[in-house]
C-alpha positions as CSV (number, residue, x, y, z in Angstrom):
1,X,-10.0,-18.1,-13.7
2,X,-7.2,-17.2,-11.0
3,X,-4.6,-14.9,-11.3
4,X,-1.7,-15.6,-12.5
5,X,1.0,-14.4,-9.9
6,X,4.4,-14.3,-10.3
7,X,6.7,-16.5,-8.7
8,X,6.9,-14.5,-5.8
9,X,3.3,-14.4,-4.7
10,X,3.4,-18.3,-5.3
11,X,5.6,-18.4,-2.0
12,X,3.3,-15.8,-0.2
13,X,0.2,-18.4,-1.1
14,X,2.2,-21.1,0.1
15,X,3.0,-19.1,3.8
16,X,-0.4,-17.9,4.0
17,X,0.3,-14.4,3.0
18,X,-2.4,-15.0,0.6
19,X,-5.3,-16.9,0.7
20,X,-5.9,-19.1,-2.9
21,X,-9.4,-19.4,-1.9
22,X,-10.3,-15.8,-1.8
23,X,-8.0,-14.9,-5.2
24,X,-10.7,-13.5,-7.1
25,X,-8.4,-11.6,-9.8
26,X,-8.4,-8.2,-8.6
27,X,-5.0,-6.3,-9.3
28,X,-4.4,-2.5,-9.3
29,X,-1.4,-2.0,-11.3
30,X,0.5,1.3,-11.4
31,X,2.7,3.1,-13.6
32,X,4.9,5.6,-13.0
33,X,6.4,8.7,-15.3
34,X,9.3,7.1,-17.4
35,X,6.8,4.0,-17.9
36,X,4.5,5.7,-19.7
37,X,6.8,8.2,-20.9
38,X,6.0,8.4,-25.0
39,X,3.8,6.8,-27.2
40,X,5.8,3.2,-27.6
41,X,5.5,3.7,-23.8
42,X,1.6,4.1,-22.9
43,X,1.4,1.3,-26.0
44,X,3.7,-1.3,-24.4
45,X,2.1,-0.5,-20.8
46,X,-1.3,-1.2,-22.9
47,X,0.0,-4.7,-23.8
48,X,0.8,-5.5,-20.3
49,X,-2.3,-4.7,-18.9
50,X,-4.4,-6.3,-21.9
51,X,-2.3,-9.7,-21.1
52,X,-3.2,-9.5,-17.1
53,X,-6.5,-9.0,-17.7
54,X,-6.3,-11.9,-20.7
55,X,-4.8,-14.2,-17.8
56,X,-8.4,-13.6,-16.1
57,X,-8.2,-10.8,-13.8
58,X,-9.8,-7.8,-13.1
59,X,-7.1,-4.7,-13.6
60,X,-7.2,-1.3,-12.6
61,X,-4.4,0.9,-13.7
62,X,-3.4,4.2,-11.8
63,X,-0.8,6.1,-13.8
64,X,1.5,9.2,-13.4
65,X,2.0,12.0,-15.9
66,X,3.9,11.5,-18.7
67,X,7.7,11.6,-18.3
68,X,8.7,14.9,-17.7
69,X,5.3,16.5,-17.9
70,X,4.6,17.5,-14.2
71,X,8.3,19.3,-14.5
72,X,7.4,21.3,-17.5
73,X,4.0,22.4,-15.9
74,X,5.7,23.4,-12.9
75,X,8.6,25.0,-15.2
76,X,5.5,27.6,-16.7
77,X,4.1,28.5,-13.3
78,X,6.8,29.7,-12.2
79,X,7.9,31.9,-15.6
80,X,4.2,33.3,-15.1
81,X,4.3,33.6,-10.9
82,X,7.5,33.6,-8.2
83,X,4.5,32.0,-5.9
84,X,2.1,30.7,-7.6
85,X,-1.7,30.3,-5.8
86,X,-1.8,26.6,-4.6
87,X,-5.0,25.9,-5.9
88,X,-4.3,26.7,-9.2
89,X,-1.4,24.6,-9.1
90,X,-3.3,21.8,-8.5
91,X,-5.7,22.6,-11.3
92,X,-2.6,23.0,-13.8
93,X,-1.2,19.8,-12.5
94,X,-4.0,17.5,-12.5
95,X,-3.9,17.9,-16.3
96,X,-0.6,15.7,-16.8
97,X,-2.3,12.6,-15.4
98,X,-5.6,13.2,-17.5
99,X,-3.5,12.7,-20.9
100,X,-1.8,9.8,-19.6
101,X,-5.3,8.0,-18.8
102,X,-7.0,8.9,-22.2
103,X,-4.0,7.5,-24.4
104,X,-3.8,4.7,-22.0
105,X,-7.8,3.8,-22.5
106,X,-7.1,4.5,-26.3
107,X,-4.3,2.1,-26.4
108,X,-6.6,-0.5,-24.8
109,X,-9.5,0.2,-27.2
110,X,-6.9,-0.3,-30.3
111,X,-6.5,-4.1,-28.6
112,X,-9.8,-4.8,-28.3
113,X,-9.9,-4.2,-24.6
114,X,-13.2,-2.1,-23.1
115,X,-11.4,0.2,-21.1
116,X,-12.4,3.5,-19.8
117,X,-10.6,6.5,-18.1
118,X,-11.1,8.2,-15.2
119,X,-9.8,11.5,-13.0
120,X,-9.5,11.1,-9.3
121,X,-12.3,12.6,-9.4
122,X,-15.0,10.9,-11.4
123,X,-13.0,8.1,-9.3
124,X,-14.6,9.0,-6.6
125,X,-11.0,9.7,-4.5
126,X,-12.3,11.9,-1.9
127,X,-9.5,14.1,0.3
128,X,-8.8,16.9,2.4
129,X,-9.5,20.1,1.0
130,X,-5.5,21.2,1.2
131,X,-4.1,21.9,-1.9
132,X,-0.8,20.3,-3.1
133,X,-0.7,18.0,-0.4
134,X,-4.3,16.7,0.1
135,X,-4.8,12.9,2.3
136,X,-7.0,11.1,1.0
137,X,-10.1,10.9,3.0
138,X,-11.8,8.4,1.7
139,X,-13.0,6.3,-1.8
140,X,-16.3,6.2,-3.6
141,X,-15.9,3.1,-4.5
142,X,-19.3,2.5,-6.5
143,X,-18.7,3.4,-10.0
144,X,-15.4,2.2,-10.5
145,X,-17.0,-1.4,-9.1
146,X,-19.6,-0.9,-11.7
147,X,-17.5,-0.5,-14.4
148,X,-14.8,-3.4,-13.4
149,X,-18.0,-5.9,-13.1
150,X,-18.9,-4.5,-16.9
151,X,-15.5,-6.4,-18.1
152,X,-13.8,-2.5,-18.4
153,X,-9.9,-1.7,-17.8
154,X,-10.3,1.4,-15.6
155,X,-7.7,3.5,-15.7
156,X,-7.3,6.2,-13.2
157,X,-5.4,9.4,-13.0
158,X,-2.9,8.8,-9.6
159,X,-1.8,11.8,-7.8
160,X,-5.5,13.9,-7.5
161,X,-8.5,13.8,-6.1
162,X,-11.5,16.1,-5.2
163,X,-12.6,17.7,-1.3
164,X,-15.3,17.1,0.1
165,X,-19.1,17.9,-1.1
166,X,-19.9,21.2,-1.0
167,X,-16.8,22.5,-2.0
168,X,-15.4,20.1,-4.9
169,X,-12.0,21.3,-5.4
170,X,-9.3,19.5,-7.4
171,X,-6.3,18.7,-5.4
172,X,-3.5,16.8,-5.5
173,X,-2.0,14.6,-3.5
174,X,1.9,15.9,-3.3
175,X,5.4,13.8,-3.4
176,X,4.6,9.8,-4.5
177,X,0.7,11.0,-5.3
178,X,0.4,8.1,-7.9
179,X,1.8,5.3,-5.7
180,X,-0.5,6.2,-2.5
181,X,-3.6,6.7,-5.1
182,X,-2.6,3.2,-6.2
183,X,-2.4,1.5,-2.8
184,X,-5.4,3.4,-1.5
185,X,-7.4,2.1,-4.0
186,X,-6.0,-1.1,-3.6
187,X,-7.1,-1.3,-0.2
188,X,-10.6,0.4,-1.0
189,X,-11.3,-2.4,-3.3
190,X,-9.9,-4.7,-1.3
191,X,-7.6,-5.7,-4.3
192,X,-6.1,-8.9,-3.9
193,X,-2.7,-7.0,-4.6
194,X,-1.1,-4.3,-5.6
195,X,1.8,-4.2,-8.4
196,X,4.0,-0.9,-8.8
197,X,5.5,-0.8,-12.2
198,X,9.1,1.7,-12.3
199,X,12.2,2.0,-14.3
200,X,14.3,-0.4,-12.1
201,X,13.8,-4.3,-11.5
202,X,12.6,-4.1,-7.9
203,X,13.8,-2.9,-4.2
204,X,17.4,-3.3,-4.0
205,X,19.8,-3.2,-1.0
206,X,21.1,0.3,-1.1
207,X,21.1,3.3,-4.1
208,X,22.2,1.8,-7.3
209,X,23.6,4.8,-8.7
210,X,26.0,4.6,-5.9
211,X,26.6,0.7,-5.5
212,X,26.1,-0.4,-9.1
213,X,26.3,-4.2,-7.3
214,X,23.3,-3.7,-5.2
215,X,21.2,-6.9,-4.6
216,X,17.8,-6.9,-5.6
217,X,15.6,-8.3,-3.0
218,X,12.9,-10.6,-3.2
219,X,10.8,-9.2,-0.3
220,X,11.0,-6.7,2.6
221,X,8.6,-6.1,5.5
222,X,6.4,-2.7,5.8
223,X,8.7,-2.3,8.8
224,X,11.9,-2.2,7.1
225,X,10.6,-0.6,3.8
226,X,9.0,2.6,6.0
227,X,12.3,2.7,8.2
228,X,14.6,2.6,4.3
229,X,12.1,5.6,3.7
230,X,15.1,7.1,1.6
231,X,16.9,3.8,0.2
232,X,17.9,3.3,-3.1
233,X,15.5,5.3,-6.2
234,X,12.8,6.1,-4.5
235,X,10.5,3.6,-5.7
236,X,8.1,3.5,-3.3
237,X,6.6,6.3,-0.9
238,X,6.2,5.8,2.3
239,X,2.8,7.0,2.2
240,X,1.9,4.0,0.1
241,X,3.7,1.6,2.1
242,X,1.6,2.9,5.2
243,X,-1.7,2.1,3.9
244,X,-1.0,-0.9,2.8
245,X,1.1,-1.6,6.3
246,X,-2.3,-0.6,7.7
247,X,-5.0,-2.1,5.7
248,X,-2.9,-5.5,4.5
249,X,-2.1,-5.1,1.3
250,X,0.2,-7.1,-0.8
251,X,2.5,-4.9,-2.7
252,X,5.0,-5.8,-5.6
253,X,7.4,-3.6,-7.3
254,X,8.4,-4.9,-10.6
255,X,9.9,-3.5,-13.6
256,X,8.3,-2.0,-16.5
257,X,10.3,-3.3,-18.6
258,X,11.2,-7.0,-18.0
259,X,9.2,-9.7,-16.8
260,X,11.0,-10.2,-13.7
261,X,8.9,-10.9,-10.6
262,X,10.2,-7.9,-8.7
263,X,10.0,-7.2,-4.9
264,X,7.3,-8.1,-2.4
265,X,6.6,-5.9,0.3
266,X,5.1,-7.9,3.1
267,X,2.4,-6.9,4.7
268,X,0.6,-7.5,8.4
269,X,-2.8,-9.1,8.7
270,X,-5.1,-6.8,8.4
271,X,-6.4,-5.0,11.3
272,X,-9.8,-4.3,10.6
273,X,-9.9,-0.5,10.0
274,X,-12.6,2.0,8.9
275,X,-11.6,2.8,5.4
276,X,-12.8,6.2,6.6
277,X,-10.5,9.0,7.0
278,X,-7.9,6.6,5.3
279,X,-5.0,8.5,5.2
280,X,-5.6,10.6,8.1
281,X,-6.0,8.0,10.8
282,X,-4.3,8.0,14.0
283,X,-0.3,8.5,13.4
284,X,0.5,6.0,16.2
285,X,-0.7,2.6,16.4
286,X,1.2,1.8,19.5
287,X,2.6,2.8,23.0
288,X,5.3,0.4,23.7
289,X,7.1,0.2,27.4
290,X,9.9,-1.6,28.9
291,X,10.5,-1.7,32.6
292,X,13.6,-4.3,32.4
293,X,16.5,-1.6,31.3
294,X,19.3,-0.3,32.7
295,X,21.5,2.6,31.1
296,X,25.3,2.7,30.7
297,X,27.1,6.0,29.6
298,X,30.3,6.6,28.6
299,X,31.2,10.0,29.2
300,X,34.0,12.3,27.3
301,X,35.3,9.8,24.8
302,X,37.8,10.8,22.3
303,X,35.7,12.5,19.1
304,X,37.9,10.2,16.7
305,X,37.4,7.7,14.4
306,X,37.3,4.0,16.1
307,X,35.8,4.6,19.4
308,X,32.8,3.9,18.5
309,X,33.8,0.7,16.8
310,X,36.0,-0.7,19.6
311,X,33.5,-0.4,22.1
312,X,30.7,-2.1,20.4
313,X,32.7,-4.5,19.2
314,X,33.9,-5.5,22.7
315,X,30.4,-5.6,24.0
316,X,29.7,-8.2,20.6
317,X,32.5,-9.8,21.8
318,X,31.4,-10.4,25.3
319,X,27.6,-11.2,23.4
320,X,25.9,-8.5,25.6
321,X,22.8,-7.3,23.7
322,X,21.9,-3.9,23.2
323,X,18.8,-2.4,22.8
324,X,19.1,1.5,22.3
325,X,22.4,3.5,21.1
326,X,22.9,7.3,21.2
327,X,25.9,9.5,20.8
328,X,25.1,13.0,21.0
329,X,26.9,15.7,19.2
330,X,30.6,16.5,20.3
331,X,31.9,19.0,22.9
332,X,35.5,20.1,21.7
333,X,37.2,16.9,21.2
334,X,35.6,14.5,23.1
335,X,31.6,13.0,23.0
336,X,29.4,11.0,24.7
337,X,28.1,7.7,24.0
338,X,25.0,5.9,25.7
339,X,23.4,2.4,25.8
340,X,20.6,0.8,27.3
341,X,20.6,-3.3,28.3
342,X,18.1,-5.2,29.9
343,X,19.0,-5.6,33.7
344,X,20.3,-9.1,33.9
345,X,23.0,-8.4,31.9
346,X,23.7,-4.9,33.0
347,X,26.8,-6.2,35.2
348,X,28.2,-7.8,32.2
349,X,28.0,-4.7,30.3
350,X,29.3,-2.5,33.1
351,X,32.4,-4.7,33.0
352,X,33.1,-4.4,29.3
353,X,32.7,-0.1,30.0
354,X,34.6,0.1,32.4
355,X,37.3,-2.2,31.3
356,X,37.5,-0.1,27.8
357,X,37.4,3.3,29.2
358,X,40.8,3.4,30.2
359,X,42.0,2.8,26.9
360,X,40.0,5.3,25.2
361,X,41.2,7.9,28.3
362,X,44.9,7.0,27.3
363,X,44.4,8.1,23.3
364,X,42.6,11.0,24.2
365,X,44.0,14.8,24.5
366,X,45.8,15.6,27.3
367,X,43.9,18.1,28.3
368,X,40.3,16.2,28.1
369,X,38.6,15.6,31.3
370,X,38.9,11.5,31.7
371,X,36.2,9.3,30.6
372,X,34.2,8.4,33.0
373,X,31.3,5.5,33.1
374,X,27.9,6.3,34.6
375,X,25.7,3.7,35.0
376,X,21.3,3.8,36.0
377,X,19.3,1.4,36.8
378,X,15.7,1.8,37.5
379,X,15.0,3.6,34.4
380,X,12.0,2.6,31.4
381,X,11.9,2.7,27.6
382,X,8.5,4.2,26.4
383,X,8.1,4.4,22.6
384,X,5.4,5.3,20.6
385,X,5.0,3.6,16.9
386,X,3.1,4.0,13.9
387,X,3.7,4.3,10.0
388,X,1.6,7.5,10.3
389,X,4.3,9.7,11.7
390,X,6.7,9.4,9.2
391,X,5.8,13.3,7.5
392,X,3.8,14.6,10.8
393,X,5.6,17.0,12.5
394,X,3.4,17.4,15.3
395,X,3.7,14.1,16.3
396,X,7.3,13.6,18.5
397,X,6.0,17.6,19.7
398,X,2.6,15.9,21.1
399,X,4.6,13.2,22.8
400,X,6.9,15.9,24.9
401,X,4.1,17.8,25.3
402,X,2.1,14.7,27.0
403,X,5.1,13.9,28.7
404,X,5.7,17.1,30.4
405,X,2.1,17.6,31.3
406,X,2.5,14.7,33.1
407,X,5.6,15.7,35.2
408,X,7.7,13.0,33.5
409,X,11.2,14.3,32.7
410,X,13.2,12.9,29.3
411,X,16.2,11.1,29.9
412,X,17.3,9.6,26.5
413,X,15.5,10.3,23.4
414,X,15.9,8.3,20.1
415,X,14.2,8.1,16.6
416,X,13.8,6.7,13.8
417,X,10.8,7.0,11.1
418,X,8.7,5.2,12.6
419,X,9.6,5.4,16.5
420,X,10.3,7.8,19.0
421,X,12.1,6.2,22.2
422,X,12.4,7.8,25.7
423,X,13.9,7.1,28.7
424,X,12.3,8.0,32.0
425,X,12.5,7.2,35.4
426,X,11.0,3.7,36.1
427,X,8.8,5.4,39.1
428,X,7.5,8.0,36.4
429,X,6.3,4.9,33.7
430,X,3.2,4.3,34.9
431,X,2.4,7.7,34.5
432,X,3.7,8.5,31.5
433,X,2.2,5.5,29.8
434,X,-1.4,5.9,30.5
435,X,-1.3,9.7,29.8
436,X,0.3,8.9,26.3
437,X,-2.4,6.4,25.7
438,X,-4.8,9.0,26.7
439,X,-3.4,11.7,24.2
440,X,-3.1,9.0,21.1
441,X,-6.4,7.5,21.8
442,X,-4.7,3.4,22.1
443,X,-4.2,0.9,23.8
444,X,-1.1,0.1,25.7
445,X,0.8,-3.0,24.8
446,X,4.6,-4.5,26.1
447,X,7.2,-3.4,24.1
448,X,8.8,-5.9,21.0
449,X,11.9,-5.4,21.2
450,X,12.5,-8.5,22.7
451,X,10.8,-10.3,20.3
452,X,12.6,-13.0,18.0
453,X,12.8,-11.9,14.2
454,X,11.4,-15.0,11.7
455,X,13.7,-17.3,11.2
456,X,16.4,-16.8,7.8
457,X,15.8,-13.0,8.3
458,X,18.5,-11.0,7.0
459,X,20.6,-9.4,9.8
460,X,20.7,-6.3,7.6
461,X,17.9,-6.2,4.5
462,X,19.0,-2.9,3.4
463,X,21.6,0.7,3.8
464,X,20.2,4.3,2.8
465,X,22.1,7.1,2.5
466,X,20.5,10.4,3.1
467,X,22.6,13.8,2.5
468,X,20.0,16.1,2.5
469,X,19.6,16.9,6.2
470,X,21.0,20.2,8.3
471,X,21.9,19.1,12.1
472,X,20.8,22.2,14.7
473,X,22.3,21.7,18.7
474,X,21.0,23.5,21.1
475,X,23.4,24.4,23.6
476,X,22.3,24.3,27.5
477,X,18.8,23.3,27.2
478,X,17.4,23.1,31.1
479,X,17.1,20.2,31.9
480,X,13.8,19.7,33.2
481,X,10.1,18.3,31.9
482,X,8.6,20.0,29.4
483,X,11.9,21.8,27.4
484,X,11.9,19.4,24.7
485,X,7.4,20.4,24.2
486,X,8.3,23.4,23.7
487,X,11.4,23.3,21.5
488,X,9.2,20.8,18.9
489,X,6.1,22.0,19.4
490,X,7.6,25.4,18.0
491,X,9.4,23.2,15.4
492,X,5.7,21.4,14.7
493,X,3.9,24.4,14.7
494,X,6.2,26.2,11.8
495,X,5.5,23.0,10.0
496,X,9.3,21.5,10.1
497,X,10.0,17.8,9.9
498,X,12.4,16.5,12.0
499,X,14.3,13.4,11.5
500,X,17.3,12.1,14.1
501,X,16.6,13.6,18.0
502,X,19.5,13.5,20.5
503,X,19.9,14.7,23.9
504,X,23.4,14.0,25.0
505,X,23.9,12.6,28.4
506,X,26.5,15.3,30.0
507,X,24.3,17.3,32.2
508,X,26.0,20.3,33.9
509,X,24.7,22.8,36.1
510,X,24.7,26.4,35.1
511,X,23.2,28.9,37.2
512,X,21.8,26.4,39.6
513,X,20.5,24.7,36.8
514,X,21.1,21.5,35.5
515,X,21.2,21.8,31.5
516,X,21.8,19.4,28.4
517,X,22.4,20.0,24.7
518,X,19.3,18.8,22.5
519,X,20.1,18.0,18.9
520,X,18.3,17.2,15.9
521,X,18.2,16.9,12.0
522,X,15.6,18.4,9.5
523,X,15.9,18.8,6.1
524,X,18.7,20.8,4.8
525,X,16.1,23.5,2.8
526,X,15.0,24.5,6.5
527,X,18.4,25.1,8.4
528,X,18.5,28.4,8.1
529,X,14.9,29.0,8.5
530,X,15.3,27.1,11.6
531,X,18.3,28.4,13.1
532,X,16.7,31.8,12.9
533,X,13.8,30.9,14.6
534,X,14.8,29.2,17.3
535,X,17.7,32.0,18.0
536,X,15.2,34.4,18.0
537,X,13.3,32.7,21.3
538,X,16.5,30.9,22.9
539,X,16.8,34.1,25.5
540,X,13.1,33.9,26.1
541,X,13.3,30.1,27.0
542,X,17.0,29.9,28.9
543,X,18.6,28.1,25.6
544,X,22.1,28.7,24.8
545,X,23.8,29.1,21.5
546,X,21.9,27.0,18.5
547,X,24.2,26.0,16.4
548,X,23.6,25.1,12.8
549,X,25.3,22.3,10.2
550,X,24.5,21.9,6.9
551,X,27.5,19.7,5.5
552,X,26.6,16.1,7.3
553,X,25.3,12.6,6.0
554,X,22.8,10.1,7.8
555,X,24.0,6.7,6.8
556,X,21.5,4.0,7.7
557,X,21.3,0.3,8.0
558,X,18.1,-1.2,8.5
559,X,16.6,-5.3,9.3
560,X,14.3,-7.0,11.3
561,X,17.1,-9.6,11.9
562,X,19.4,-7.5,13.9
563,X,16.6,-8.2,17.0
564,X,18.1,-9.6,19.8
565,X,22.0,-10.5,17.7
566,X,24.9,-8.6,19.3
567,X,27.6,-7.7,17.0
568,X,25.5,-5.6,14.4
569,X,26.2,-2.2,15.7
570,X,29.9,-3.0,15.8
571,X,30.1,-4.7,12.7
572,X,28.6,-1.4,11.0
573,X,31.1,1.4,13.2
574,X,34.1,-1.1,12.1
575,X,33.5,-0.8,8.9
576,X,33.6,3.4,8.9
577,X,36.7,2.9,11.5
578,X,38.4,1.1,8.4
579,X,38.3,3.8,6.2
580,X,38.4,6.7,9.1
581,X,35.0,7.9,9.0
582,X,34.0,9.8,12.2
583,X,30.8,9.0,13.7
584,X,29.4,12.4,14.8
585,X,25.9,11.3,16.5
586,X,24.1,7.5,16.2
587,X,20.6,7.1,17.2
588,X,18.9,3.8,17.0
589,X,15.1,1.4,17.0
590,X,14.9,-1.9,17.2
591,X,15.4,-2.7,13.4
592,X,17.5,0.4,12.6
593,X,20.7,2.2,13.5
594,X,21.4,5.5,11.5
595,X,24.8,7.2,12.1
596,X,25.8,11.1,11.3
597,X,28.9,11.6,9.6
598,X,30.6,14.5,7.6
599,X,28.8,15.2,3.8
600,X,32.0,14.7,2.5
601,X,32.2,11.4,3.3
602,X,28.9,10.0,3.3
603,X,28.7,7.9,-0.1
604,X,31.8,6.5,1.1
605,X,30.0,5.5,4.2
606,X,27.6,3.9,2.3
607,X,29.8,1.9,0.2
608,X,31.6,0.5,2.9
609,X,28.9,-0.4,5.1
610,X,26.8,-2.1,2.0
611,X,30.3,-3.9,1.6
612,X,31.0,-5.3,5.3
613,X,27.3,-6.8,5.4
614,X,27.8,-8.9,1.9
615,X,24.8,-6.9,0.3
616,X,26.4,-6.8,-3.4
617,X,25.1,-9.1,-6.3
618,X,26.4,-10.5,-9.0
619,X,25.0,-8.0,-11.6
620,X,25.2,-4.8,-12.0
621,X,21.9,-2.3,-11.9
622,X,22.0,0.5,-14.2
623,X,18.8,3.2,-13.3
624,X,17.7,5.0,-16.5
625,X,17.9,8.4,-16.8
C-alpha cells in the first residue's frame, strides 16, 4: 500500500521531487521534548504513529527526552560538579531519551502495534569518539532493517550514539541531537521522507514570539533554511538540514498537534555520496569564481540612518544589479560602503555613485573628510560553499590560510552561513582557485550567482533576528596576504565560531604600511574571551587596538528570489531608514543580506523589515511555552 502523504508531498510527486514509483512507505518520524512531554503526550504521539503505519508504511520514530528532562539532568550535574567530566555527561544524558523510547514502545504495544525500542546504540549510530558533541560517523543499518521487515515500530533514542569498536563509548550528539539522528537515519535507510513533529505548525517567516502574524510557509529550499539558521523557534538544526541537503532527503516539519501538512524543506537530487563519515564529510562542496566584476566604494559616508537606503535605492532605481554588499564598521562619524557589479554595467553604477555622493557630502559633519567614490575593475569573486561549514571554525581560517600561501592578497571579504566571498585581483584568480580546490579536495565550477531563481520564488522567503552575537574590530590590520590566516586561524584554533567577516575598504598607510580594519561577529558568550586573546598577540602581529561590542543585533533577510532583482537591498535599508535604525555593517551572499544594528533596536528591526516585504498572515501563531 502507498503512503499516504500530505497535501504537500502530493505537489512534490507531481514536480518530480518524489518519485511515486519508488514510494515504498518508509517514513522516520521525529518527536521532539514538549511532544512527548507527559504521559497523554507519549500516548497521543502513539496514536499518530499507529495510524501512519495503519495507512501502510513502514515508521521509525526518533524521539527527544521528555519535556524538561535533559534540563533537570543538567540542573544535578552541576549541584554535584562546577565542571562536570564530559563523558559522564553523556552517560547521564543519554538516560532521558531511553525513558522516552520504552513508554513510547509501551504505548504502541497497548494498540496492538509490535513495536520495539532502541538506544543509539543498539541502533547501530556509530560517531566520533567526542563527548557532548559527537558527528555521526556512520549507521549500522542491519538490525533496525531486520526489525522494520518483521512489521515492528522501531523507536529510537535521538541525540546519542556509540564510538567506534574498540572503545564503545556513549556520546551524544550536542545542540538539535534528535533532529540530525532523525535525518541521518533517514538518509541511512534511504527513507522516502523525513517528518519532524514540534510544538508549532511548520517553518514560518520570521520568530513568532516576535511577529505573532508570521506566515507559515509551505516549503523552503535547504539553501534558504541553512542561511535562516536562527529564524523563527528553532525548529530545525542546521545540522539536520545539511544531511538531508547532502544526501536528498525530503523533510517536513508539521505540528504535533494538528493535522496540518506543515513545511516542506526541499531538497537537491541526490549526489551520490558515501554514507561513510556522514557527518564529517568535506565542509565545502564548492569553489565558485567570477571573473566579470567590478567594485565601486563609497568612501566616508555620513554614519546616519538613511544613507544606506538612499543609495541602494537609487541604484534600484536606475535597475543596476548588485551582487555583493559590505559596509564595514564606522570610523568617527562617517563609514564606508562597498559593491561589486558585473562589468557591463559598471558605468551605469559609477554614474548613480557619483551622482549621490555629493548629497551625502552635503549632510555630513563639517569636519568629515568628503566622500569620495573609488572605483576597480579587474578584480574576481572567489567563494567557497558548503552546508558543512556552518559550526566549523576552521573552515573560513583554512581558506586565508590557502589564500595567503598562495601569494593572493584579500580585497573584500563577505559571509554568510553557508559562503565565504573574496575579492582578489583578477591576475591572482587563477591562482587562487586551483590552490583552494587543492586544499578542499573539489572540483572547481563557475559561480551561480548569475543564475535565474525558479519561477514564483519569493523575493524574500524569510527574516531572522539574531541578538546573541559580540562584534570585535581590529584596528590597523596590515594590509597584506596572509593577515587575515592568522587572525582566524588563531580564532579556529581556540575553537570560536565566527559569523559576519568585514574588512572595510579605507586603506591608510601607517609606518610605510598600508593597513585596514578587519571585523567580525562571534557569539556574544566569547567576546570577552576573544578580546583578550587577540589583545594579548596584537603587538606581536602589528594589529592595533581590538575593540569589543557586545550590545548589537544581526537582522537578516533571506530568498532565493532576490537573484539577479535590483531593489531588494534598498527595499530592506528603507524600511530601517523609516523608523531611524542605523545600519552599522551589512555583509551579503547571493540569497542573503544580514545587516548590524544597535541591540536596542533589533526586534524593531525585525518587525519592520518582516512588514515592508508583506510576510504577515492572516492568523496569529502562538508558540507554547
Amino acid at each position: 500500500m502507498l503512503a499516504q502523504f500530505p497535501d504537500p508531498a502530493e505537489a512534490l510527486i507531481k514536480a518530480g521531487t518524489i518519485d511515486l514509483t519508488k514510494v515504498m512507505a518508509l517514513i522516520v518520524q521525529k518527536y521532539g521534548g514538549t511532544s512527548v512531554g507527559s504521559v497523554e503526550r507519549i500516548q497521543a504521539v502513539a496514536q499518530r504513529v499507529y495510524k501512519t503505519f495503519k495507512a501502510g508504511n513502514s515508521v521509525v520514530v526518533v524521539v527527544s527526552a521528555m519535556g524538561k528532562t535533559t534540563d533537570g539532568l543538567v540542573k544535578l550535574a552541576n549541584e554535584i560538579s562546577t565542571n562536570p567530566n564530559r563523558r559522564e555527561m553523556d552517560m547521564l544524558l543519554s538516560t532521558g531519551e531511553q525513558v522516552t523510547i520504552a513508554l513510547l514502545s509501551m504505548a504502541l504495544q497497548e494498540l496492538g502495534q509490535p513495536a520495539i525500542s532502541m538506544t543509539g546504540a543498539q541502533v547501530g549510530i556509530v560517531t566520533e569518539a567526542e563527548h557532548t558533541r559527537a558527528r555521526i560517523l556512520h549507521i549500522e543499518t542491519d538490525r533496525l532493517s531486520r526489525h522494520i521487515n518483521q512489521g515492528k515500530v522501531v523507536v529510537v533514542a535521538g541525540f546519542q550514539g556509540i564510538s567506534s569498536a574498540g572503545e564503545m563509548e556513549i556520546t551524544t550528539l550536542g545542540r538539535g541531537g534528535s533532529d540530525t539522528s532523525a535525518v541521518a537515519l533517514a538518509a541511512a535507510l534511504r527513507a522516502n521522507f523525513c517528518e519532524i513533529y514540534t510544538d508549532v505548525p511548520g517553518i514560518l517567516t520570521t520568530d513568532p514570539r516576535l511577529v505573532p502574524e508570521a506566515q507559515l510557509m509551505d516549503e523552503i529550499t535547504c539553501n534558504e533554511m541553512l542561511e535562516l539558521a536562527s529564524l523563527g523557534a528553532k525548529v530545525l538544526h542546521p545540522r539536520a538540514v545539511e544531511i538531508a541537503r547532502n544526501y536528498g532527503v525530503p523533510l517536513v516539519v508539521r505540528s504535533s498537534w494538528t493535522d496540518a501538512p506543515g513545511t516542506w524543506v526541499i531538497s537537491p537530487q541526490p549526489q551520490g555520496r558515501s554514507l561513510i563519515n556522514l557527518e564529517i564529510a568535506r565542509p565545502v562542496d564548492h569553489v565558485e569564481f567570477d571573473t566579470d566584476q567590478a567594485k565601486v566604494a563609497l568612501l566616508r559616508v555620513p554614519d546616519k540612518p538613511g544613507v544606506a537606503a538612499r543609495l541602494f535605492g537609487e541604484i534600484a532605481r536606475q535597475q543596476v544589479d548588485v551582487d555583493l554588499i559590505i559596509q564595514s564598521i564606522h570610523e568617527g562619524n562617517s563609514n564606508d560602503i562597498a559593491f561589486t557589479v558585473t562589468t557591463p554595467i559598471l558605468k551605469r553604477a559609477e554614474a548613480v555613485a557619483a551622482a549621490i555622493a555629493p548629497a551625502l557630502r552635503n549632510q555630513s559633519h563639517p569636519k568629515l573628510e568628503e566622500a569620495e567614490v573609488m572605483v576597480e575593475q579587474n578584480i574576481a569573486k572567489i567563494s567557497i560553499a558548503g552546508a558543512g561549514m556552518i559550526g566549523r571554525p576552521g573552515v573560513a581560517a583554512k581558506m586565508f590560510a590557502t589564500l595567503a600561501a598562495a601569494k593572493v592578497n584579500i580585497q573584500m571579504i563577505s559571509t554568510s552561513e553557508v559562503k565565504v566571498s573574496c575579492v582578489v585581483d583578477a591576475t591572482e584568480c587563477d591562482r587562487a582557485v586551483a590552490a583552494l580546490c587543492t586544499a578542499f579536495e573539489i572540483e572547481v565550477r563557475e559561480s551561480l550567482c548569475t543564475n535565474s531563481p525558479l519561477p514564483n520564488t519569493p523575493l524574500v522567503r524569510g527574516v531572522a533576528l539574531d541578538i546573541n552575537q559580540a562584534r570585535l574590530a581590529i584596528r590597523q590590520v596590515p594590509d597584506r596576504p596572509g593577515m587575515a590566516a592568522r587572525l582566524f586561524g588563531l580564532l579556529a584554533q581556540n575553537n570560536i565560531s565566527v559569523d559576519m567577516i568585514i574588512q572595510s575598504q579605507r586603506c591608510r598607510v601607517i609606518d610605510g604600511i598600508p593597513r585596514r580594519d578587519i571585523a567580525f561577529t562571534v557569539c556574544q558568550v566569547d567576546g570577552e574571551s576573544t578580546k583578550e586573546m587577540l589583545t594579548q598577540v596584537a603587538a606581536e602581529l602589528g594589529w592595533g587596538e581590538v575593540v569589543l561590542d557586545s550590545a548589537i543585533a544581526k537582522v537578516s533577510i533571506v530568498g532565493a528570489g532576490m537573484i539577479g532583482q535590483p531593489g531588494v537591498a534598498a527595499k530592506m535599508f528603507e524600511a530601517l531608514a523609516q523608523h531611524q535604525i542605523n545600519i552599522q555593517m551589512i555583509a551579503t551572499s547571493e540569497i542573503k543580506i544580514s545587516c548590524v544594528v544597535s541591540q536596542e533596536q533589533g526586534v524593531q528591526a525585525l518587525q519592520a523589515i518582516h512588514a515592508a516585504f508583506d510576510l504577515a498572515g492572516s492568523e496569529k501563531f502562538v508558540v507554547p511555552a
